[in-house]
mmCIF file of the N, C-alpha and C atoms, coordinates in Angstrom:
data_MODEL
# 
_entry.id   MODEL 
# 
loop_
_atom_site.group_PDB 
_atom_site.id 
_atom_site.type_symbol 
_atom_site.label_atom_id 
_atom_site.label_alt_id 
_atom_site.label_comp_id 
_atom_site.label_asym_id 
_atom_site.label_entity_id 
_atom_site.label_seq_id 
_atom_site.pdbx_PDB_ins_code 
_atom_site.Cartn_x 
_atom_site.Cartn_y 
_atom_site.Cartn_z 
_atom_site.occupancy 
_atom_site.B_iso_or_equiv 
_atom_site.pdbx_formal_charge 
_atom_site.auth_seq_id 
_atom_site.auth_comp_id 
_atom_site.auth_asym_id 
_atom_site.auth_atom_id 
_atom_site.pdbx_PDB_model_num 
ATOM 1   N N  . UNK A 1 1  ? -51.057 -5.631  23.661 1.00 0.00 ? 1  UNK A N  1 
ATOM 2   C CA . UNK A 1 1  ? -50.792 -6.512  22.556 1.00 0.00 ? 1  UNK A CA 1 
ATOM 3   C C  . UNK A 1 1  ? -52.120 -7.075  22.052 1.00 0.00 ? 1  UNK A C  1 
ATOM 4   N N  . UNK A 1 2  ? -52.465 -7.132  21.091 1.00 0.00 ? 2  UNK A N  1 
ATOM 5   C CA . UNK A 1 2  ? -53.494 -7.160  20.029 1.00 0.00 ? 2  UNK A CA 1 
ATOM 6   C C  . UNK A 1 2  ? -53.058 -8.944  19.585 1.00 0.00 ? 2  UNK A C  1 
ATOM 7   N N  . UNK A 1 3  ? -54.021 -9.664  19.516 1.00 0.00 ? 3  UNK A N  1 
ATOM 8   C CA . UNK A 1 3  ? -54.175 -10.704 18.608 1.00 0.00 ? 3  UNK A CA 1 
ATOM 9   C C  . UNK A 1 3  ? -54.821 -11.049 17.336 1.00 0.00 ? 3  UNK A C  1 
ATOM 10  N N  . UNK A 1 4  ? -54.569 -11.776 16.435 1.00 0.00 ? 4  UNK A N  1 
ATOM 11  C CA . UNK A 1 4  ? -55.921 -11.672 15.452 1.00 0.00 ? 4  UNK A CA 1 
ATOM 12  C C  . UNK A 1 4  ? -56.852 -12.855 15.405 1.00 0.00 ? 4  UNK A C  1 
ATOM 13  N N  . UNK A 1 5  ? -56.658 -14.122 16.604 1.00 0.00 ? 5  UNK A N  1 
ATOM 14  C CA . UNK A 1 5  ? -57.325 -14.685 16.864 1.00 0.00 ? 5  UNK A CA 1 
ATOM 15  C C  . UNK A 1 5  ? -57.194 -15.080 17.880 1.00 0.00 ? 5  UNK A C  1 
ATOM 16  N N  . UNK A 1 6  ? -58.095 -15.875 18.462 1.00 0.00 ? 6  UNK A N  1 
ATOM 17  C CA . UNK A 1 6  ? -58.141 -16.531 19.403 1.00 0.00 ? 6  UNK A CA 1 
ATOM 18  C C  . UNK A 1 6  ? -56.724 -17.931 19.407 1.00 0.00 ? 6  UNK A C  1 
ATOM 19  N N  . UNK A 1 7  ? -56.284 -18.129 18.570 1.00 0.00 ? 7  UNK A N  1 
ATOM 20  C CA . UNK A 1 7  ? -55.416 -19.511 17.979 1.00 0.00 ? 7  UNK A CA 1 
ATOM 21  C C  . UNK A 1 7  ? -53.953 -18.633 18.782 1.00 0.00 ? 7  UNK A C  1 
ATOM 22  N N  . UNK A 1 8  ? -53.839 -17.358 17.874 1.00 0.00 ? 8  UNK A N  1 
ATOM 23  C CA . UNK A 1 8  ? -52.639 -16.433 17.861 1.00 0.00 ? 8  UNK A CA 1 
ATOM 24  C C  . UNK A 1 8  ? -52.713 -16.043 19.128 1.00 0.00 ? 8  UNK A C  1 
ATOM 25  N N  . UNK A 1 9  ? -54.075 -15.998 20.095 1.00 0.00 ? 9  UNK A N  1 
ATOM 26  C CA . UNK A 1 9  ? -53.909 -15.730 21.455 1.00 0.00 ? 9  UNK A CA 1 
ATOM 27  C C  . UNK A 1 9  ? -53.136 -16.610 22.217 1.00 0.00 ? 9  UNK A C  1 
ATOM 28  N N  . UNK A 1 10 ? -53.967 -18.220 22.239 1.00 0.00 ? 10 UNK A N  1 
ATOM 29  C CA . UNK A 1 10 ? -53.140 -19.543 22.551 1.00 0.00 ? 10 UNK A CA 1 
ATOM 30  C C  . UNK A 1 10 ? -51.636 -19.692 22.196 1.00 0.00 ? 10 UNK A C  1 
ATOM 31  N N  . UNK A 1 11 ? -51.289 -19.481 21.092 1.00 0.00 ? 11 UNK A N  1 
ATOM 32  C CA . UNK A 1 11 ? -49.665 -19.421 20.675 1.00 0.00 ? 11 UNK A CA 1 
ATOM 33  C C  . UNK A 1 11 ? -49.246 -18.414 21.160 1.00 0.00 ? 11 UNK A C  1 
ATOM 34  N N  . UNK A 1 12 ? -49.255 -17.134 21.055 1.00 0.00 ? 12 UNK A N  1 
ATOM 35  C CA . UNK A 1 12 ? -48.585 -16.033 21.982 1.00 0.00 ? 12 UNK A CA 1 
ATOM 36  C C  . UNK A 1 12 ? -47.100 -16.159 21.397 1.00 0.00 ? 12 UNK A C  1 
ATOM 37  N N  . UNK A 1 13 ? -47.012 -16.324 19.570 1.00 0.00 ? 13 UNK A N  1 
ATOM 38  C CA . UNK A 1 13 ? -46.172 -15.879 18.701 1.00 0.00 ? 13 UNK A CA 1 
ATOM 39  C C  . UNK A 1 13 ? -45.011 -16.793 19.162 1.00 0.00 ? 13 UNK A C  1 
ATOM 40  N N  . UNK A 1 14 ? -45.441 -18.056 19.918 1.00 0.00 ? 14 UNK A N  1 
ATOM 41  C CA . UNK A 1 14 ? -44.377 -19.356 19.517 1.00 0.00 ? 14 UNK A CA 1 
ATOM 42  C C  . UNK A 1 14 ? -44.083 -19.193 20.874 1.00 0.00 ? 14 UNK A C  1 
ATOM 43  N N  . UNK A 1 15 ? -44.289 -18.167 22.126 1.00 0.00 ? 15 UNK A N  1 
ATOM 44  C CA . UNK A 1 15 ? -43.964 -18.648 23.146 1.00 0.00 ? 15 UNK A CA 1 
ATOM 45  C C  . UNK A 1 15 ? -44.913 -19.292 24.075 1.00 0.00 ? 15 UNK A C  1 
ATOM 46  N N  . UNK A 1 16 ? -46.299 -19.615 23.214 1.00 0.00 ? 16 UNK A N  1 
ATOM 47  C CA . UNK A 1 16 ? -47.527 -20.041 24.176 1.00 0.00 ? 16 UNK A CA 1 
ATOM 48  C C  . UNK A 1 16 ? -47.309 -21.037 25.059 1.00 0.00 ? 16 UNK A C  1 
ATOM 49  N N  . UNK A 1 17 ? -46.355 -22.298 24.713 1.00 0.00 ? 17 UNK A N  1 
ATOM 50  C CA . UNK A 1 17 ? -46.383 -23.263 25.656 1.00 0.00 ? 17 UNK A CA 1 
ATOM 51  C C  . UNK A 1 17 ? -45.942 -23.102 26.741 1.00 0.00 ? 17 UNK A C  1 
ATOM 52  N N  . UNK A 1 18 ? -44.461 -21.809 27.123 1.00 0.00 ? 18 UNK A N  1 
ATOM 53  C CA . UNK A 1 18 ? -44.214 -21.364 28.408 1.00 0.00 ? 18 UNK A CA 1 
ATOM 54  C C  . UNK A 1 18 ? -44.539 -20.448 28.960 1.00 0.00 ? 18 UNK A C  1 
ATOM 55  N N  . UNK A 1 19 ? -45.325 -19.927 28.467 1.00 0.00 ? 19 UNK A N  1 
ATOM 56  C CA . UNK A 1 19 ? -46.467 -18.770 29.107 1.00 0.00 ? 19 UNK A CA 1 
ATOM 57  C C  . UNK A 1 19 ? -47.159 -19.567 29.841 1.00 0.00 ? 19 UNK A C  1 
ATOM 58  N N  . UNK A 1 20 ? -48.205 -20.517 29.576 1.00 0.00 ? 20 UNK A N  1 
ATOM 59  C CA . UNK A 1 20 ? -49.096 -21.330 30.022 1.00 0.00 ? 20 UNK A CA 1 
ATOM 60  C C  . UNK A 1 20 ? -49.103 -22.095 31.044 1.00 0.00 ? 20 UNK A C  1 
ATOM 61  N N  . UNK A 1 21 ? -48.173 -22.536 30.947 1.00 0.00 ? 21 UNK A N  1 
ATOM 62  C CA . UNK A 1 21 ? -47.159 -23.821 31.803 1.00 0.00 ? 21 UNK A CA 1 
ATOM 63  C C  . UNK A 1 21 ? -46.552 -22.722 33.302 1.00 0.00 ? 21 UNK A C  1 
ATOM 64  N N  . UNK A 1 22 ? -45.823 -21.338 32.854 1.00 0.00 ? 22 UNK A N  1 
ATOM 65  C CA . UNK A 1 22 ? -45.650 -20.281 34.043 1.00 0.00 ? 22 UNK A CA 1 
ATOM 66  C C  . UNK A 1 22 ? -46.937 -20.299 34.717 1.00 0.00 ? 22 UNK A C  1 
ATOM 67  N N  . UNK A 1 23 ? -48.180 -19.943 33.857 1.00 0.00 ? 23 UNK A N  1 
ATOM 68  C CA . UNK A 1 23 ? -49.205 -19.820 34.437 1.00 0.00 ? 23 UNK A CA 1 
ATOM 69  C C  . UNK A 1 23 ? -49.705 -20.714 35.209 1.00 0.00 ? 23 UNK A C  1 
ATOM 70  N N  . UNK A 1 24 ? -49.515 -21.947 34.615 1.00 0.00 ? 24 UNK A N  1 
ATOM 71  C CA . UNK A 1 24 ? -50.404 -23.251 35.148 1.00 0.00 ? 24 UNK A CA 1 
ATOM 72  C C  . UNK A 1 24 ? -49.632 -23.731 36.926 1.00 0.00 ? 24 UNK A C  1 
ATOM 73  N N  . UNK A 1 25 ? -48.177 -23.592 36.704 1.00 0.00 ? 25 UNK A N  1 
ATOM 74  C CA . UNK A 1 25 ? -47.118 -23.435 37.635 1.00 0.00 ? 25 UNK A CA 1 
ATOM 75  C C  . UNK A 1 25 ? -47.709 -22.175 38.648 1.00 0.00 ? 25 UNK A C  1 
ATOM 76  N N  . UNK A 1 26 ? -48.120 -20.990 38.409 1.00 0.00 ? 26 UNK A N  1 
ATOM 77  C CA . UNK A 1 26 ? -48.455 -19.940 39.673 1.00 0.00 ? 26 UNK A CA 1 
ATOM 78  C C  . UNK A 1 26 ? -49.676 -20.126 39.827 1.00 0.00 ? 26 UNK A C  1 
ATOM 79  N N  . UNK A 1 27 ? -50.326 -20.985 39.200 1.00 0.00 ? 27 UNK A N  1 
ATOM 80  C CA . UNK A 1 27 ? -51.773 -21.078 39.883 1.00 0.00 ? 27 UNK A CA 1 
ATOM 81  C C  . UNK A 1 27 ? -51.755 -22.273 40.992 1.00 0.00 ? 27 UNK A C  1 
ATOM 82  N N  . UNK A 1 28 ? -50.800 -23.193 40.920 1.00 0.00 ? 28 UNK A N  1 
ATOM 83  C CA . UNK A 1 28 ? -50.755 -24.265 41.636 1.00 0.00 ? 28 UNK A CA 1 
ATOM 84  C C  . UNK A 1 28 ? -50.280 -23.733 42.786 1.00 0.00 ? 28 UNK A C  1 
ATOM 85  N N  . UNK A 1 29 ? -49.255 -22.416 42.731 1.00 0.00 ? 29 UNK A N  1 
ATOM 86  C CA . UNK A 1 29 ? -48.505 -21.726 43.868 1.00 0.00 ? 29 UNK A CA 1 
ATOM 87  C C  . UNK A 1 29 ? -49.585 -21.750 44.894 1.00 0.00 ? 29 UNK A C  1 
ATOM 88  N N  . UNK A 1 30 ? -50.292 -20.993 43.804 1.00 0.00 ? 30 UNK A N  1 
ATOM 89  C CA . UNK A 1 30 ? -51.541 -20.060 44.960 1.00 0.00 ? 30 UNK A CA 1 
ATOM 90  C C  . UNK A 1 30 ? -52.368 -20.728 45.635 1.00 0.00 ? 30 UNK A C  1 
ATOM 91  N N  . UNK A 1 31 ? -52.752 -21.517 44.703 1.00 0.00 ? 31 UNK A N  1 
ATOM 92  C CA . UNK A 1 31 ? -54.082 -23.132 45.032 1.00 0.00 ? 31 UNK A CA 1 
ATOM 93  C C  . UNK A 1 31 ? -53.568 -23.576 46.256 1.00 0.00 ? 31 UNK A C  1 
ATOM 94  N N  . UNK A 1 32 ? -51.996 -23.674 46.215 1.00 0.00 ? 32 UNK A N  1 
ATOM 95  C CA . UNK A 1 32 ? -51.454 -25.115 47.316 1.00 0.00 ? 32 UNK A CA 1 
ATOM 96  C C  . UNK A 1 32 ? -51.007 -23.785 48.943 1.00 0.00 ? 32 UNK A C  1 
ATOM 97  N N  . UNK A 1 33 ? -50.791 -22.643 48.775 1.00 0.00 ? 33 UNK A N  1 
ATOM 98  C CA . UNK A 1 33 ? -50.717 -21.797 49.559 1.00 0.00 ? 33 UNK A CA 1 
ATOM 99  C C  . UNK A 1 33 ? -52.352 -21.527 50.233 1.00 0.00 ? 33 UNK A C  1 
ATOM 100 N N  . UNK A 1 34 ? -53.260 -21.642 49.774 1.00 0.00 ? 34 UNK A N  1 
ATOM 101 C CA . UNK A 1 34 ? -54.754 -21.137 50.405 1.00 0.00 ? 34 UNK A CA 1 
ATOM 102 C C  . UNK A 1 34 ? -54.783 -22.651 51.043 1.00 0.00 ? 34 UNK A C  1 
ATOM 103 N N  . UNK A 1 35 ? -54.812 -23.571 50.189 1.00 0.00 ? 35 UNK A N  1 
ATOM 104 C CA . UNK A 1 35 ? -55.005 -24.811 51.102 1.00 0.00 ? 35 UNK A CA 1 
ATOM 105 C C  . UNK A 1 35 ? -54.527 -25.337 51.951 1.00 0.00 ? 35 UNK A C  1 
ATOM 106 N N  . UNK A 1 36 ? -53.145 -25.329 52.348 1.00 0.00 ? 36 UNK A N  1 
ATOM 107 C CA . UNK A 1 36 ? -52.649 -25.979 53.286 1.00 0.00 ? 36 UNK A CA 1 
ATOM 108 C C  . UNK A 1 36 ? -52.176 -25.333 54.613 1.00 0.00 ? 36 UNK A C  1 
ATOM 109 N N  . UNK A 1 37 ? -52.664 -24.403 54.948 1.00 0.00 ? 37 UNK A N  1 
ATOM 110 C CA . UNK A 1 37 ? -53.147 -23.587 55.830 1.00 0.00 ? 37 UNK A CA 1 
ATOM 111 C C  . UNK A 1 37 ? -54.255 -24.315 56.437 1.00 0.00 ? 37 UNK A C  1 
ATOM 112 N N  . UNK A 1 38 ? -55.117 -23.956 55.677 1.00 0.00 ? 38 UNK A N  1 
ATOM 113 C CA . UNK A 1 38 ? -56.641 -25.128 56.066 1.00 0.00 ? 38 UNK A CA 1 
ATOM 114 C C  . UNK A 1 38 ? -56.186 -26.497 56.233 1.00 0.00 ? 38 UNK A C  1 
ATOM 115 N N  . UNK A 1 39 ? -56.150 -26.918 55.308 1.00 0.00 ? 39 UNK A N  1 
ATOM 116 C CA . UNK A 1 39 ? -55.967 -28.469 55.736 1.00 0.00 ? 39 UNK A CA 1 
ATOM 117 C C  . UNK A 1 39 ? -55.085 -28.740 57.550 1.00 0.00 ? 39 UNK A C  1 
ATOM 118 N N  . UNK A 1 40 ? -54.351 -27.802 57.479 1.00 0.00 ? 40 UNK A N  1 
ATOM 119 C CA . UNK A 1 40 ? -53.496 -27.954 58.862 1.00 0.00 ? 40 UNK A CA 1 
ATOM 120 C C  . UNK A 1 40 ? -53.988 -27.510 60.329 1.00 0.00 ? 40 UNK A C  1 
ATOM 121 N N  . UNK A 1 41 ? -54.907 -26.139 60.093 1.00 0.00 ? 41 UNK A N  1 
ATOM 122 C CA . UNK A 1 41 ? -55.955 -26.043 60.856 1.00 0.00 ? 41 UNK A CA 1 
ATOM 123 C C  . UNK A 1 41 ? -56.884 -26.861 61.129 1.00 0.00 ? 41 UNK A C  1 
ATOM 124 N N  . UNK A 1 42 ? -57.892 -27.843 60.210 1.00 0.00 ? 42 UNK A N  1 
ATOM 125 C CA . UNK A 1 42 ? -58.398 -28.709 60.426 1.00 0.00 ? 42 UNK A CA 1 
ATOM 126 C C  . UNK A 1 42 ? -58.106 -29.988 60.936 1.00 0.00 ? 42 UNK A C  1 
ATOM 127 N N  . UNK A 1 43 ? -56.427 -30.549 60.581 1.00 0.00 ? 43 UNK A N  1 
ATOM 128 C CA . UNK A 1 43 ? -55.699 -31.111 61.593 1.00 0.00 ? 43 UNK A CA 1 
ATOM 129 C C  . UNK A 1 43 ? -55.407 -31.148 62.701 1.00 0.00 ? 43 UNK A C  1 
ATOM 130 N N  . UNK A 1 44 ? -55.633 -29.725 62.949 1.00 0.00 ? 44 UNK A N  1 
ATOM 131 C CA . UNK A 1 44 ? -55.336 -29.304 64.394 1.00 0.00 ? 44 UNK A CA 1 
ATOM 132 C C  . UNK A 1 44 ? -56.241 -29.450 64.877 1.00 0.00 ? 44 UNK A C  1 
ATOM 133 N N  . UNK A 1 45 ? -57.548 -29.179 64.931 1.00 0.00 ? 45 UNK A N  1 
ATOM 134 C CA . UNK A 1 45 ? -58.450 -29.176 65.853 1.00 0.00 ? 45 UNK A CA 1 
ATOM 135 C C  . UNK A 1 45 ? -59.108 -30.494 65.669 1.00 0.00 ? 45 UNK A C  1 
ATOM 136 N N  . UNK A 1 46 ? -58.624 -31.476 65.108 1.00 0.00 ? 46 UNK A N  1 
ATOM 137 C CA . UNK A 1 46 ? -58.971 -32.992 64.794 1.00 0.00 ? 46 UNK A CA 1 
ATOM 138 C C  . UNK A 1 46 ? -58.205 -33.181 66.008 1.00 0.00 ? 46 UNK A C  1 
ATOM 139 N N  . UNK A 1 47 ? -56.863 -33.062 66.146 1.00 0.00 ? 47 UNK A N  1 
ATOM 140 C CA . UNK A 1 47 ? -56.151 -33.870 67.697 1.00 0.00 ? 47 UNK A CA 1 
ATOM 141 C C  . UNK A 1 47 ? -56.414 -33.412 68.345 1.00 0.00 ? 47 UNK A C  1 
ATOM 142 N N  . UNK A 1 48 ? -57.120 -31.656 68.483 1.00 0.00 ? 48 UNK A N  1 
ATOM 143 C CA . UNK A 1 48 ? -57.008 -31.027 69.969 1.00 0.00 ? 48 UNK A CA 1 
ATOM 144 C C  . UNK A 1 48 ? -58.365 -31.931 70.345 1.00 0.00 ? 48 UNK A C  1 
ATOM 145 N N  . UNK A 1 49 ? -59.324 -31.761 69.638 1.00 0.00 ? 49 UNK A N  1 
ATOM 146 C CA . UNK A 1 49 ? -60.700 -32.782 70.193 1.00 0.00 ? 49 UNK A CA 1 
ATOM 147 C C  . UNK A 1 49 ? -60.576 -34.046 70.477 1.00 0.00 ? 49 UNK A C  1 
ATOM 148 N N  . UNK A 1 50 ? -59.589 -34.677 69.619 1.00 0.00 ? 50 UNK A N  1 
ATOM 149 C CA . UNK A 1 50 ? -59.347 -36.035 70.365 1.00 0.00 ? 50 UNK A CA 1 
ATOM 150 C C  . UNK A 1 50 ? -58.426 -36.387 71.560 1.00 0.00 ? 50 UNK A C  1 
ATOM 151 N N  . UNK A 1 51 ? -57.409 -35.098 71.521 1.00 0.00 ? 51 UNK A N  1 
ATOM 152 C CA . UNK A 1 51 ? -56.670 -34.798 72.986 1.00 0.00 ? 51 UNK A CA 1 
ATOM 153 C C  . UNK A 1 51 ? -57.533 -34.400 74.350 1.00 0.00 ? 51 UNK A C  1 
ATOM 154 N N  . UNK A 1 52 ? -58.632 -33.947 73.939 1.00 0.00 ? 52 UNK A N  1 
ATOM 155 C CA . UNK A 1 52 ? -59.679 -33.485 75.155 1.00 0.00 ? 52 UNK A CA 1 
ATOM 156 C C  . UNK A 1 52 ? -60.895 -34.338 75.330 1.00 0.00 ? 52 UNK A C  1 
ATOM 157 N N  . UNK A 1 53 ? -60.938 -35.281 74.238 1.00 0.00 ? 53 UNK A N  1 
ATOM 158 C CA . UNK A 1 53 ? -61.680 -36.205 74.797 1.00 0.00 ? 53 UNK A CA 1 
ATOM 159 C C  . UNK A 1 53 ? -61.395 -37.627 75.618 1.00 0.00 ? 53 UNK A C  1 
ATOM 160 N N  . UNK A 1 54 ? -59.430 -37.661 75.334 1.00 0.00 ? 54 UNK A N  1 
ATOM 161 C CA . UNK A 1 54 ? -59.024 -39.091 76.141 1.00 0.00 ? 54 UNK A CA 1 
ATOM 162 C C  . UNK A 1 54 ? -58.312 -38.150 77.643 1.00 0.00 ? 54 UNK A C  1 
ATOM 163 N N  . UNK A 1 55 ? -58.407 -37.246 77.777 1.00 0.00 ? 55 UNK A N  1 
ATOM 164 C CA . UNK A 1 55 ? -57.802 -36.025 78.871 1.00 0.00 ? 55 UNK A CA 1 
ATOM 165 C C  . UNK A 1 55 ? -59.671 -36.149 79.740 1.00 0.00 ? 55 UNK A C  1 
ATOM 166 N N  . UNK A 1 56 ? -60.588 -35.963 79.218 1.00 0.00 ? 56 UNK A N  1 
ATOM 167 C CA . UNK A 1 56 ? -61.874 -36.081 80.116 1.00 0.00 ? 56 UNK A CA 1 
ATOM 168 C C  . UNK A 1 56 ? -62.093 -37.607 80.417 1.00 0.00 ? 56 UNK A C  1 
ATOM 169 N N  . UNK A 1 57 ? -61.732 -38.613 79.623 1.00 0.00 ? 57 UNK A N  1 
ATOM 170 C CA . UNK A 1 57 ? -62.179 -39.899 79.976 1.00 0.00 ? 57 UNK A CA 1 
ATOM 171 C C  . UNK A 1 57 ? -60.840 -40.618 81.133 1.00 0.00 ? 57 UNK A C  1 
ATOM 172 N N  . UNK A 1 58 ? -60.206 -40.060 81.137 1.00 0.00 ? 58 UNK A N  1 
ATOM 173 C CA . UNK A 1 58 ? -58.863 -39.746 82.453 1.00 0.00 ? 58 UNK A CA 1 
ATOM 174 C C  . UNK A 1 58 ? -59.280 -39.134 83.547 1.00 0.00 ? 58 UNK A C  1 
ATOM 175 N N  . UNK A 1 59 ? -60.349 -38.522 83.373 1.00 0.00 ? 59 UNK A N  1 
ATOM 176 C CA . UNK A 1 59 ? -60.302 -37.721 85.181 1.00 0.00 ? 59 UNK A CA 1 
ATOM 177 C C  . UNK A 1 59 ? -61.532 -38.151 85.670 1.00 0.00 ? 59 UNK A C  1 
# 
């Protein structure tokens, strides 16, 4: 599909606002899927270090 401007690209012939919005919606998918993996890993090894440091000040 061919546009004749950049404007007619943005509109996408009157359906631009839910094109965009799909888009803006699967990028958040992806964003919040890579991150919270990490974030939860880094959680994790936040308690395991603080679990092994009140486990050494115990023995």
């Amino acid at each position: 599909m061919y546009f004749d401007s950049f404007a007619s690209f943005i509109e996408m012939g009157g359906h631009g606002p839910y094109v965009w919005v799909c888009y803006a919606i699967g990028a958040l998918v992806v964003v919040y899927n890579v991150w919270s993996p990490m974030r939860i890993r880094k959680n994790f090894i936040v308690d395991l270090k603080r679990r092994l440091r009140r486990e050494a000040k115990q023995s």
